[in-house]
N, CA, C and O atoms as CSV, one atom per row, in Angstrom:
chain,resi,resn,atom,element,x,y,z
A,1,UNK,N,N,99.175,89.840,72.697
A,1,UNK,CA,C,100.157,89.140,73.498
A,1,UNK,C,C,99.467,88.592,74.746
A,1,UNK,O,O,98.766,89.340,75.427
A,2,UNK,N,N,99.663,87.174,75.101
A,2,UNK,CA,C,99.187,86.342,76.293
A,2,UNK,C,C,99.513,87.047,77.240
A,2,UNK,O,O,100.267,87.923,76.815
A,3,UNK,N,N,99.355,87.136,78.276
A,3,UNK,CA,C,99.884,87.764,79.764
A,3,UNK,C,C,100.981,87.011,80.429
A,3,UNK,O,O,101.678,87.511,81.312
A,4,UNK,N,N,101.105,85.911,80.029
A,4,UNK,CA,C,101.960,84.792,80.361
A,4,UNK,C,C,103.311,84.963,79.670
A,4,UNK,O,O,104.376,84.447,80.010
A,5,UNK,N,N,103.093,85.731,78.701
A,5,UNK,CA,C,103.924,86.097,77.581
A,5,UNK,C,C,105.026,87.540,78.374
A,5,UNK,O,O,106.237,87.711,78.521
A,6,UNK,N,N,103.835,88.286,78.698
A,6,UNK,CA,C,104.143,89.507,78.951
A,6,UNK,C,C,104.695,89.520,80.246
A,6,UNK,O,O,104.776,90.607,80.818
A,7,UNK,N,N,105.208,88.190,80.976
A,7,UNK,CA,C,105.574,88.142,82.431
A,7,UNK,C,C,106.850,87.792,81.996
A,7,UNK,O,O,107.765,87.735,82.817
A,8,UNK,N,N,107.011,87.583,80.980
A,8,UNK,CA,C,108.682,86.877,80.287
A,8,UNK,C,C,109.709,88.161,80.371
A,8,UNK,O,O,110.798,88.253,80.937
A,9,UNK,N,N,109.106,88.934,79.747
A,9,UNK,CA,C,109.623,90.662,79.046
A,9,UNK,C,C,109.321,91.412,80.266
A,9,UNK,O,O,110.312,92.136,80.350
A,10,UNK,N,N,108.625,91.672,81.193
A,10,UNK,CA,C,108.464,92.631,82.097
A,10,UNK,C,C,108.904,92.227,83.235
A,10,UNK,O,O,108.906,91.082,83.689
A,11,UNK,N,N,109.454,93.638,83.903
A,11,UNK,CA,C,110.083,93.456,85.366
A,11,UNK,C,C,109.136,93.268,86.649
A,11,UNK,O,O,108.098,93.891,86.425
A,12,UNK,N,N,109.100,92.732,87.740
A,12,UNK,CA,C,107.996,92.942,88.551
A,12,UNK,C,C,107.936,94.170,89.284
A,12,UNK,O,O,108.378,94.127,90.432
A,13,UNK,N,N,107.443,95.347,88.823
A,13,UNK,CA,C,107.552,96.503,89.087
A,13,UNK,C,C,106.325,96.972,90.428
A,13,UNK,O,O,106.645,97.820,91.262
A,14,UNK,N,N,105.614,96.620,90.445
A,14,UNK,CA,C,104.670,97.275,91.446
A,14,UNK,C,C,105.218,96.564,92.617
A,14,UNK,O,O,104.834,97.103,93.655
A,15,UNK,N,N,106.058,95.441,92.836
A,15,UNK,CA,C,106.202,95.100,94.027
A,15,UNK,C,C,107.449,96.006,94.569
A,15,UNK,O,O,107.644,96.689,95.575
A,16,UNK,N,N,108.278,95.633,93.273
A,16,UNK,CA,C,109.535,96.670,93.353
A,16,UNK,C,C,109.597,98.043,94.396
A,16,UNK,O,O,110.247,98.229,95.424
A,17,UNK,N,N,108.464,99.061,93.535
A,17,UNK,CA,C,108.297,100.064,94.030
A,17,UNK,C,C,107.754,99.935,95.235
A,17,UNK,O,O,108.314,100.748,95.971
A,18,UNK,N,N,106.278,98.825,96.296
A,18,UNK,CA,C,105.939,99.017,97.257
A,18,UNK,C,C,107.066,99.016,98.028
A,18,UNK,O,O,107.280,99.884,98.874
A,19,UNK,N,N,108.075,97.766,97.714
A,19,UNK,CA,C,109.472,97.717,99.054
A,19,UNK,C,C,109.943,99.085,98.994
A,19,UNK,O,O,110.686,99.427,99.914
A,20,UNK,N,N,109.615,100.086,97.946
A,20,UNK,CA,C,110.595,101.448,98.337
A,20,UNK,C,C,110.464,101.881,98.885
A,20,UNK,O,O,111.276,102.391,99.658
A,21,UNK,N,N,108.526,102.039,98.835
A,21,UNK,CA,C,107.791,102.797,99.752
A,21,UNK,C,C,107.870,102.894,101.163
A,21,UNK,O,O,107.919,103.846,101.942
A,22,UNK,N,N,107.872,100.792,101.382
A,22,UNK,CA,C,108.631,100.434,103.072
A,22,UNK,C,C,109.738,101.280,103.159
A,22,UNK,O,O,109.674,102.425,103.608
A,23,UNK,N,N,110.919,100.655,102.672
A,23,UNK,CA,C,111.837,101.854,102.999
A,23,UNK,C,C,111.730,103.134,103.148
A,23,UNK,O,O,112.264,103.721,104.089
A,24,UNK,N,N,111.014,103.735,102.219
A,24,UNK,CA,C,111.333,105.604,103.132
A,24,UNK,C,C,110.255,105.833,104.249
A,24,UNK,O,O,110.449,106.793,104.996
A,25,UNK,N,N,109.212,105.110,104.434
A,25,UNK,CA,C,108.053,105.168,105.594
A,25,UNK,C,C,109.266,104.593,106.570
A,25,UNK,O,O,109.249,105.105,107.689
A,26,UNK,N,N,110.291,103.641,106.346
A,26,UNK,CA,C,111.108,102.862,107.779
A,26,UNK,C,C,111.840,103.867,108.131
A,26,UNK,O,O,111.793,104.199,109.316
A,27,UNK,N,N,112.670,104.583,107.241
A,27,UNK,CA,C,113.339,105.392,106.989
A,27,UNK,C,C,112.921,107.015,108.039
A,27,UNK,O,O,113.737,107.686,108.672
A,28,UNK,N,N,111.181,107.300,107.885
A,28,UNK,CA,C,111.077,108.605,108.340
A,28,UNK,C,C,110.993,108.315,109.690
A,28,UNK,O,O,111.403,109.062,110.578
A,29,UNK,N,N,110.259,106.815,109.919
A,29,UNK,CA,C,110.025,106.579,110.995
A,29,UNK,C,C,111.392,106.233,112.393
A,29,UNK,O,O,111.320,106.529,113.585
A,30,UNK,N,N,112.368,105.628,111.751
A,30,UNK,CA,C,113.564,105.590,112.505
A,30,UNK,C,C,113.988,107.031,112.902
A,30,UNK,O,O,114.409,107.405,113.997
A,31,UNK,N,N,113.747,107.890,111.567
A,31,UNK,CA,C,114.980,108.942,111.889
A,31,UNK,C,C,113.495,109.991,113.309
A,31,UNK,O,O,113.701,110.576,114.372
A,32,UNK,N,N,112.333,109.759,112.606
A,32,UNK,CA,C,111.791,110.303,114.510
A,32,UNK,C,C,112.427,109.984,115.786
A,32,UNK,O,O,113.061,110.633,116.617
A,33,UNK,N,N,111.882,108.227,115.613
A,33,UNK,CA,C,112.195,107.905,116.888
A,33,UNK,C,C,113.562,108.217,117.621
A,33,UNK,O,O,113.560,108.430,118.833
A,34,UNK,N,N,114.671,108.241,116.918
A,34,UNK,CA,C,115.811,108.715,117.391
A,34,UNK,C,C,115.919,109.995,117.768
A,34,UNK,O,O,116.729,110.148,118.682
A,35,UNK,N,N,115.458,110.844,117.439
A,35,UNK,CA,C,115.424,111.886,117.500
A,35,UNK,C,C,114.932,112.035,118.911
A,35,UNK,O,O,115.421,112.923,119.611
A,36,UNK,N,N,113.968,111.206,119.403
A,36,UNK,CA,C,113.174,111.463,120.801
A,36,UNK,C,C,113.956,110.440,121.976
A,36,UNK,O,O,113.622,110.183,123.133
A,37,UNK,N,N,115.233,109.942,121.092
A,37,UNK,CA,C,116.060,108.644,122.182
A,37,UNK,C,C,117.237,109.404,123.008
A,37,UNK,O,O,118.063,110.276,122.738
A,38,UNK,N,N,116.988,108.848,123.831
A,38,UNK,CA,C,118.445,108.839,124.543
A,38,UNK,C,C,119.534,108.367,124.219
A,38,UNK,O,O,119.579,107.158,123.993
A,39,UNK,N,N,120.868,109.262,124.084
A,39,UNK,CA,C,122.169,108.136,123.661
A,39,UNK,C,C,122.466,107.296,124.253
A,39,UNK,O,O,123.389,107.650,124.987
A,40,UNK,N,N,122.154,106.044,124.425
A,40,UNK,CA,C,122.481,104.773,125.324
A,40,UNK,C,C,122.262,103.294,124.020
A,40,UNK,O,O,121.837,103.207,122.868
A,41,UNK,N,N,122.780,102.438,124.951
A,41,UNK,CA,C,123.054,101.427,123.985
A,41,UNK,C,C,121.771,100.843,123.149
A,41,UNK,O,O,121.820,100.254,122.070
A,42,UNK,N,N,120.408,101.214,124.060
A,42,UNK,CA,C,119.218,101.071,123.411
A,42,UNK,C,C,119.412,101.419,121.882
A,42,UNK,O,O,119.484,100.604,120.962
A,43,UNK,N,N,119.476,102.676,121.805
A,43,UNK,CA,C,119.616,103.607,120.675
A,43,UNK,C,C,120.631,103.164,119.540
A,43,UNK,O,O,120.361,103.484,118.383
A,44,UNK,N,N,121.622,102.547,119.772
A,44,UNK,CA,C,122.469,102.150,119.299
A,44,UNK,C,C,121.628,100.562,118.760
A,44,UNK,O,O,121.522,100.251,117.574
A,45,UNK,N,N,121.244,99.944,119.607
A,45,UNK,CA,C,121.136,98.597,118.878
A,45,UNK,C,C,119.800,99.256,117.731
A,45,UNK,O,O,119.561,98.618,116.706
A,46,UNK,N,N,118.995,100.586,118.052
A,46,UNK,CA,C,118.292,100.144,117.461
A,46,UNK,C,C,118.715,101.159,116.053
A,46,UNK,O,O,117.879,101.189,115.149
A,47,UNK,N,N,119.646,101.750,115.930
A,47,UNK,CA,C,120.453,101.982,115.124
A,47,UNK,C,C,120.568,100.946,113.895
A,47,UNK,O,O,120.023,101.045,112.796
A,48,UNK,N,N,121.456,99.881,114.387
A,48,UNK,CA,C,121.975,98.973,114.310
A,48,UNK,C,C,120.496,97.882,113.272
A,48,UNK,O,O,120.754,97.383,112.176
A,49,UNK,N,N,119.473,97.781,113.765
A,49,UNK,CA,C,118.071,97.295,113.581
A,49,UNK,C,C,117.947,97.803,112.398
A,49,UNK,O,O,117.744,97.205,111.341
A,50,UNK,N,N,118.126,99.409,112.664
A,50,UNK,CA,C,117.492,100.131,111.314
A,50,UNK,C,C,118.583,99.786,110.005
A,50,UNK,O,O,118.009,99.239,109.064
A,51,UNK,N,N,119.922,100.000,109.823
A,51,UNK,CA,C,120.518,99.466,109.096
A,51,UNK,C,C,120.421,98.586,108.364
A,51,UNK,O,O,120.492,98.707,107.141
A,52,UNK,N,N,120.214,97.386,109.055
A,52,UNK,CA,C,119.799,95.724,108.329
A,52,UNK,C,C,118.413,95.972,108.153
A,52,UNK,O,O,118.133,95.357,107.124
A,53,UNK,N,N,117.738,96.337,108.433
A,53,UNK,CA,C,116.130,96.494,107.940
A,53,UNK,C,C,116.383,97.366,106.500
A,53,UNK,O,O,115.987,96.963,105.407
A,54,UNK,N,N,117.016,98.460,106.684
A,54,UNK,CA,C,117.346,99.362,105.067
A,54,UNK,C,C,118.180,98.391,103.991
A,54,UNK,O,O,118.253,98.467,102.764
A,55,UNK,N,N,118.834,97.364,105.019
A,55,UNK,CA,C,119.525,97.050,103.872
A,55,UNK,C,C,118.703,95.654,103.010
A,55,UNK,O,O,118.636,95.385,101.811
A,56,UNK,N,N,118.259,95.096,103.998
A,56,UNK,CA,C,117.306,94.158,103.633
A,56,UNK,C,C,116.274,94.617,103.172
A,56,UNK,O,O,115.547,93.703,102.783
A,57,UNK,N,N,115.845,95.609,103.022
A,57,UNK,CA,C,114.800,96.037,102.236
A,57,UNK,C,C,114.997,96.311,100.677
A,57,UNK,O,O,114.104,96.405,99.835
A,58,UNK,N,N,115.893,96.380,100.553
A,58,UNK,CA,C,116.956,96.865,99.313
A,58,UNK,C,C,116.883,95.540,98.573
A,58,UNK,O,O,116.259,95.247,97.554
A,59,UNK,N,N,117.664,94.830,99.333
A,59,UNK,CA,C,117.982,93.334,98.303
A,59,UNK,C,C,116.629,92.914,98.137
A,59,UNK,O,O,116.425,92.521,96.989
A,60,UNK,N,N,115.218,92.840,99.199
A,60,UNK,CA,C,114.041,92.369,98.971
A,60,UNK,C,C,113.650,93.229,97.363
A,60,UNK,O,O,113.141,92.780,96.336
A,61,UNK,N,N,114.120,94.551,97.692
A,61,UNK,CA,C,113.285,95.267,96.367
A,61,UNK,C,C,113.615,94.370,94.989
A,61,UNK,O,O,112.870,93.902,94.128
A,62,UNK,N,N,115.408,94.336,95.212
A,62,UNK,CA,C,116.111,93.898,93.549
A,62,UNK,C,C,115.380,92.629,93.458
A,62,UNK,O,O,114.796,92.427,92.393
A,63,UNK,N,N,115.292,91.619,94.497
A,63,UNK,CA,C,115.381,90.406,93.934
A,63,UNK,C,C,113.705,90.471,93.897
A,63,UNK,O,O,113.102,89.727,93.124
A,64,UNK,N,N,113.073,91.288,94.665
A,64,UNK,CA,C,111.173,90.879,93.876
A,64,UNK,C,C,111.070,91.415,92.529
A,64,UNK,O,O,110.166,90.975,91.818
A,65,UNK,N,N,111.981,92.437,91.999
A,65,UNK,CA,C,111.986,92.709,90.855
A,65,UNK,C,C,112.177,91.922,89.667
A,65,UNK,O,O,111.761,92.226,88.550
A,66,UNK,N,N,112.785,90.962,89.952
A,66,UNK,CA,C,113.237,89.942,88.988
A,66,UNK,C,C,112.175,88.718,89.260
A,66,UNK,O,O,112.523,87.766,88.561
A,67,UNK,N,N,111.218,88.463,89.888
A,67,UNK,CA,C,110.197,87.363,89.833
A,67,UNK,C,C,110.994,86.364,91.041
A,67,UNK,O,O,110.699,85.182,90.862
A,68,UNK,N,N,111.930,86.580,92.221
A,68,UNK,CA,C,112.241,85.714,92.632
A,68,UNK,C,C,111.349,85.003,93.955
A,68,UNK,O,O,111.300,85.673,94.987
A,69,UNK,N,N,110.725,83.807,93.932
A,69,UNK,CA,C,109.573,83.094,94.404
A,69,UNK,C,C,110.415,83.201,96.245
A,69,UNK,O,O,109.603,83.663,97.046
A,70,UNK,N,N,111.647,82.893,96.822
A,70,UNK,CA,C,111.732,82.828,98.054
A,70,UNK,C,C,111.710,84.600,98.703
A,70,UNK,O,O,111.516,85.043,99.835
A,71,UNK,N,N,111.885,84.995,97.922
A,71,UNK,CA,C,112.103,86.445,98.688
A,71,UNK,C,C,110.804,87.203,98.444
A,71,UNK,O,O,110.559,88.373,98.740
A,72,UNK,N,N,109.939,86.214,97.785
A,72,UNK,CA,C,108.470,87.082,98.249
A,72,UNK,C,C,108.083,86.867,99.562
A,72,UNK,O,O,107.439,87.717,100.178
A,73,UNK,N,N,108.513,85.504,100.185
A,73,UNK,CA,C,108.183,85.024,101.219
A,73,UNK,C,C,108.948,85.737,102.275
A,73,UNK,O,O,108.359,86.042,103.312
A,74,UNK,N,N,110.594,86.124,102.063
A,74,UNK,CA,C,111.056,87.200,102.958
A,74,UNK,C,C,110.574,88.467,102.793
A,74,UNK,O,O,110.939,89.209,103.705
A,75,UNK,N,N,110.113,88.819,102.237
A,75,UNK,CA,C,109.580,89.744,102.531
A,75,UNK,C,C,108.380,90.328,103.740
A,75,UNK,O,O,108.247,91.293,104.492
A,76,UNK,N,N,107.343,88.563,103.228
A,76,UNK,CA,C,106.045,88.678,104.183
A,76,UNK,C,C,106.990,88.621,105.543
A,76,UNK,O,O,106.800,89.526,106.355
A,77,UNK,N,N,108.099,87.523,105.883
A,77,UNK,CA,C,108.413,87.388,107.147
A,77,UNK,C,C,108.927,89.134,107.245
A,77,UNK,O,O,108.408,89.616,108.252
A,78,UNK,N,N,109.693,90.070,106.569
A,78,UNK,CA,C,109.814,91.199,106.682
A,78,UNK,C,C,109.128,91.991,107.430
A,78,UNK,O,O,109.617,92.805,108.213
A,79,UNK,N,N,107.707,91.760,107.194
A,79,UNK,CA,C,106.497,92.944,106.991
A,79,UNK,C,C,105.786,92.406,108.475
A,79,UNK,O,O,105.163,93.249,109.121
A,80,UNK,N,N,105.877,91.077,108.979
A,80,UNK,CA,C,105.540,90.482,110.626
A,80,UNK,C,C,106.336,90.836,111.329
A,80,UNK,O,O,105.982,91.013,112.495
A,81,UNK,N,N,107.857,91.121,110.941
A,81,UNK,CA,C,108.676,91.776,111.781
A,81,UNK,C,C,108.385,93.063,112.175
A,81,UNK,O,O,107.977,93.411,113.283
A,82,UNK,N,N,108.702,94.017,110.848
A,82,UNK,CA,C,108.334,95.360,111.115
A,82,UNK,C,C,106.738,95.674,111.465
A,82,UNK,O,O,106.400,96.806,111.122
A,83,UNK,N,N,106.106,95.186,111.842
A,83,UNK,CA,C,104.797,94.899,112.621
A,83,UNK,C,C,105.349,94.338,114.038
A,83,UNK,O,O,104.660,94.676,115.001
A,84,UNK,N,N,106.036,93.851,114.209
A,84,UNK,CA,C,106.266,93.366,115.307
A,84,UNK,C,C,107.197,94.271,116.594
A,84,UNK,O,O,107.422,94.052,117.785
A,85,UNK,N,N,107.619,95.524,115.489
A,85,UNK,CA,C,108.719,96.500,116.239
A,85,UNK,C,C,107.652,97.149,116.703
A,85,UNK,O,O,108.094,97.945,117.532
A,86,UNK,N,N,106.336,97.268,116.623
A,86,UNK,CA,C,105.505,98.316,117.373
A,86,UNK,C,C,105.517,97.721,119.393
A,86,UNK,O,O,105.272,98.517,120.300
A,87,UNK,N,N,105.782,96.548,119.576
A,87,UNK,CA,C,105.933,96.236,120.889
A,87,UNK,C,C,106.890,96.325,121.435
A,87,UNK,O,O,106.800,96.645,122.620
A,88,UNK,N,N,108.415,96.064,120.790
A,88,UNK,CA,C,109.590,96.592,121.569
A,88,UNK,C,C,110.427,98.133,120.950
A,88,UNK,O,O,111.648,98.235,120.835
A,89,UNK,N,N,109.547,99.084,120.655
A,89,UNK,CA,C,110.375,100.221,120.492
A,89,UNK,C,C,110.041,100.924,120.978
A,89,UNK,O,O,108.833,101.053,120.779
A,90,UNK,N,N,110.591,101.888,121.898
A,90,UNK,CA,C,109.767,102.875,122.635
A,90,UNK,C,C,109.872,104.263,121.667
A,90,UNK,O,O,110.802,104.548,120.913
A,91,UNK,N,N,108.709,104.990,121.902
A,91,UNK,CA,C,107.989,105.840,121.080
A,91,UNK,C,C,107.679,106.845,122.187
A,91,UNK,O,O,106.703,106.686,122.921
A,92,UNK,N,N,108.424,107.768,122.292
A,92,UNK,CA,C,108.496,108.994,123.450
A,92,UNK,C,C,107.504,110.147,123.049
A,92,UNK,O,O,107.472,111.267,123.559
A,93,UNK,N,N,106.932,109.804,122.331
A,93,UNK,CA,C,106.054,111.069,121.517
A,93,UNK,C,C,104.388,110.699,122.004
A,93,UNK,O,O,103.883,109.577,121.969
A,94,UNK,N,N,103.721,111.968,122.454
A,94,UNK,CA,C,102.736,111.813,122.310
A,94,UNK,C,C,101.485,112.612,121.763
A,94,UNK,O,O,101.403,113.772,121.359
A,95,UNK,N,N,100.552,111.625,121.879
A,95,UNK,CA,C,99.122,112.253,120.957
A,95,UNK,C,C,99.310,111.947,120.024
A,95,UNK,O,O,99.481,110.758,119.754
A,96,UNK,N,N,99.366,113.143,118.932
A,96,UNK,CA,C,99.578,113.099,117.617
A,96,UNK,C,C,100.530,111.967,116.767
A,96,UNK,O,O,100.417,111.092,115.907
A,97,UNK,N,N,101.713,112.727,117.776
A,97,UNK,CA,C,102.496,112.091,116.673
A,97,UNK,C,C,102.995,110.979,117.313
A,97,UNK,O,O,103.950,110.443,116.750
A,98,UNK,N,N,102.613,110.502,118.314
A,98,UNK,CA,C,102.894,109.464,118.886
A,98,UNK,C,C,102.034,107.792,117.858
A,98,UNK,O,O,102.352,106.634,117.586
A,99,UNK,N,N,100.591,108.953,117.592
A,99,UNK,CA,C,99.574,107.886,116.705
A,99,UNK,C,C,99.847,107.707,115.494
A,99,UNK,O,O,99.458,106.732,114.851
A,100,UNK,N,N,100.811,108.977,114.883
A,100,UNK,CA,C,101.164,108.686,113.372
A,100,UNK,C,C,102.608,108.219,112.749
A,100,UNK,O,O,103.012,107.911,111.628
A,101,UNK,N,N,103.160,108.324,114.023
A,101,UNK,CA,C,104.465,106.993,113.764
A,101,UNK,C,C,103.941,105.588,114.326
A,101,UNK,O,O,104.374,104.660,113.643
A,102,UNK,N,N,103.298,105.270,115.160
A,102,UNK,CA,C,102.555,103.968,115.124
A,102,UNK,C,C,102.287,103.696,113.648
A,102,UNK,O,O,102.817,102.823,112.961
A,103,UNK,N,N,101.274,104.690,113.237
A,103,UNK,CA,C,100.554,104.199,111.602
A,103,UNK,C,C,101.253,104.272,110.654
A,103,UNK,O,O,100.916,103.742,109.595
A,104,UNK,N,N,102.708,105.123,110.823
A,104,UNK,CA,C,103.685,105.161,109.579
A,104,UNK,C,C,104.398,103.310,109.738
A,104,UNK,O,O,104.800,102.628,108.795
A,105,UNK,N,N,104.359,102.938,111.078
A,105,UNK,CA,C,105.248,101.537,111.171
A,105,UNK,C,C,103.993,100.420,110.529
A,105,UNK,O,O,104.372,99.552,109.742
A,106,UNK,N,N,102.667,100.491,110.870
A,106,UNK,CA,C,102.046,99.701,110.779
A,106,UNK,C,C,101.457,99.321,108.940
A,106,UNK,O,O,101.003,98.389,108.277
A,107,UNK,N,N,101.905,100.935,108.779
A,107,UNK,CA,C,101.557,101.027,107.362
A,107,UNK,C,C,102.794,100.369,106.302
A,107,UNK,O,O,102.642,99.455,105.491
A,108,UNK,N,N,103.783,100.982,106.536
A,108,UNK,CA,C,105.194,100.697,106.527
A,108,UNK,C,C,105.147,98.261,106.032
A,108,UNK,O,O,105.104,97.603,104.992
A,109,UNK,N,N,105.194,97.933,107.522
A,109,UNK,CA,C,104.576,96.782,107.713
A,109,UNK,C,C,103.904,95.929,106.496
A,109,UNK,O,O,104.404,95.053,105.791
A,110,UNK,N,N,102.734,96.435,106.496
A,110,UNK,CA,C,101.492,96.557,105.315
A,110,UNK,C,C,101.675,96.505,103.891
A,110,UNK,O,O,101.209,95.594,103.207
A,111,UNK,N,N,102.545,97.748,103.292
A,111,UNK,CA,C,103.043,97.387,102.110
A,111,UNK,C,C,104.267,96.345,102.132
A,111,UNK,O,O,104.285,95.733,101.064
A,112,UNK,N,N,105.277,95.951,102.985
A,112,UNK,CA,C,105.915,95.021,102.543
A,112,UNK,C,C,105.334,93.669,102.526
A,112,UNK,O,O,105.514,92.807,101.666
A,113,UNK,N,N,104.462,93.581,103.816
A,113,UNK,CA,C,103.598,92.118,103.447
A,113,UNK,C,C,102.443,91.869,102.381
A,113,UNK,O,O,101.634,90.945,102.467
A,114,UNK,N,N,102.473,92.713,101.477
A,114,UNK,CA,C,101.466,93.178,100.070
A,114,UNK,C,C,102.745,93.046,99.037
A,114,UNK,O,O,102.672,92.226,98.122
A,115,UNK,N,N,103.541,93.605,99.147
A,115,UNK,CA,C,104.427,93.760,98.216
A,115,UNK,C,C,105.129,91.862,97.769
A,115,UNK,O,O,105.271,91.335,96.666
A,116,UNK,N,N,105.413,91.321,99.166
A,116,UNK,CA,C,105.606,90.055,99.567
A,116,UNK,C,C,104.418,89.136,98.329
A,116,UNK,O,O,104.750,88.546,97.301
A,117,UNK,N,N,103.291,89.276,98.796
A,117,UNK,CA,C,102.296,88.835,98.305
A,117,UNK,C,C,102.127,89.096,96.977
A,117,UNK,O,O,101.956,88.173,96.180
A,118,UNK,N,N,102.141,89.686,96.804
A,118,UNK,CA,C,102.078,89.921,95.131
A,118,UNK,C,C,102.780,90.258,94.442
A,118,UNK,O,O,102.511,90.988,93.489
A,119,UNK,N,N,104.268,89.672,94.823
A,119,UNK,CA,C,105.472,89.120,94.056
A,119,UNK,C,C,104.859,87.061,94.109
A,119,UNK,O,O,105.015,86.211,93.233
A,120,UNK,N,N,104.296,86.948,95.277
A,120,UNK,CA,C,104.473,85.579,94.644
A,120,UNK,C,C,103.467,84.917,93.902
A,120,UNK,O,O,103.381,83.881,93.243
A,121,UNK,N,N,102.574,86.067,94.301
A,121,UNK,CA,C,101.102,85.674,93.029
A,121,UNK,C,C,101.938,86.045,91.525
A,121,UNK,O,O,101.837,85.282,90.564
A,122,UNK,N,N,102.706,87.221,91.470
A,122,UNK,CA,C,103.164,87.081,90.399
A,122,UNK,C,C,104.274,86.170,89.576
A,122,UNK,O,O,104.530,86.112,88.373
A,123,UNK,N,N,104.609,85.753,90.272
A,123,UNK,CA,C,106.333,84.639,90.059
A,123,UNK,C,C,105.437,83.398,89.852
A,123,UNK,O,O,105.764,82.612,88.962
A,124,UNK,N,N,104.332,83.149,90.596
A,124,UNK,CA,C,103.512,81.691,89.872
A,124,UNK,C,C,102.562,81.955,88.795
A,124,UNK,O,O,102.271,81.005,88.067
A,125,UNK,N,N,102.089,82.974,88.603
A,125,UNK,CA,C,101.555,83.535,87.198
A,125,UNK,C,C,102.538,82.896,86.121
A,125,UNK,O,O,102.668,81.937,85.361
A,126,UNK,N,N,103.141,84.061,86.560
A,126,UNK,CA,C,105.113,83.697,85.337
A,126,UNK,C,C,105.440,82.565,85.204
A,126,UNK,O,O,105.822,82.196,84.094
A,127,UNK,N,N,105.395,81.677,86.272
A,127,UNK,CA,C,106.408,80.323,86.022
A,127,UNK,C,C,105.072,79.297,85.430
A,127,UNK,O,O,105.386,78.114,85.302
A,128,UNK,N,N,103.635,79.662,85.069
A,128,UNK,CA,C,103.005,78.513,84.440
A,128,UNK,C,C,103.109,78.500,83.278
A,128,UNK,O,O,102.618,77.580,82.624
């Protein structure tokens, strides 16, 4: 069987699974930082942040699963965002774990702009 063939019949699964991965790395990493917040409206919007980031991570997963060519691209814009929360979130923790929720966000980040990427290397594979 051609490979071209085999993009007809198969789901796009490795991208699938990296967006999951984003999610529970966004996932451990929110539920820290809150943990070290103050109840004030900060906390709340960024509540609020984390929500639409879980939920948008979700629809990114279904629809890279199915080969869809624009939401590889939301995704990459995804993965510059959540790269981009390392400058406005404050992170009350230090040393340790101050350095390994940095690297859980940056990593986090990383697989969705990979995952991004190679949904759309794969969706133009598929569509030749």
């Amino acid at each position: 069987m051609k490979r071209s063939e085999k993009f007809k019949y198969q789901k796009n699964k490795t991208p699938y699974l990296m967006t999951l991965l984003f999610i529970a790395l966004n996932t451990v990493y929110s539920i820290f930082i809150l943990n070290a917040m103050e109840p004030d409206s900060r906390s709340g919007g960024f509540v609020m942040l984390t929500i639409v980031m879980l939920l948008l991570g979700f629809l990114i997963a279904v629809k890279l699963q199915i080969y869809s060519l624009p939401w590889g691209y939301v995704a990459i814009v995804t993965g510059v965002f959540q790269m981009s929360r390392i400058l406005f979130t404050v992170n009350n923790y230090e040393g340790t774990a101050f350095f390994l929720l940095n690297t859980a966000l940056i990593v986090s980040a990383l697989i969705c702009l990979s995952s991004g990427v190679l949904s759309i290397i794969n969706t133009k594979l598929r569509n030749q």
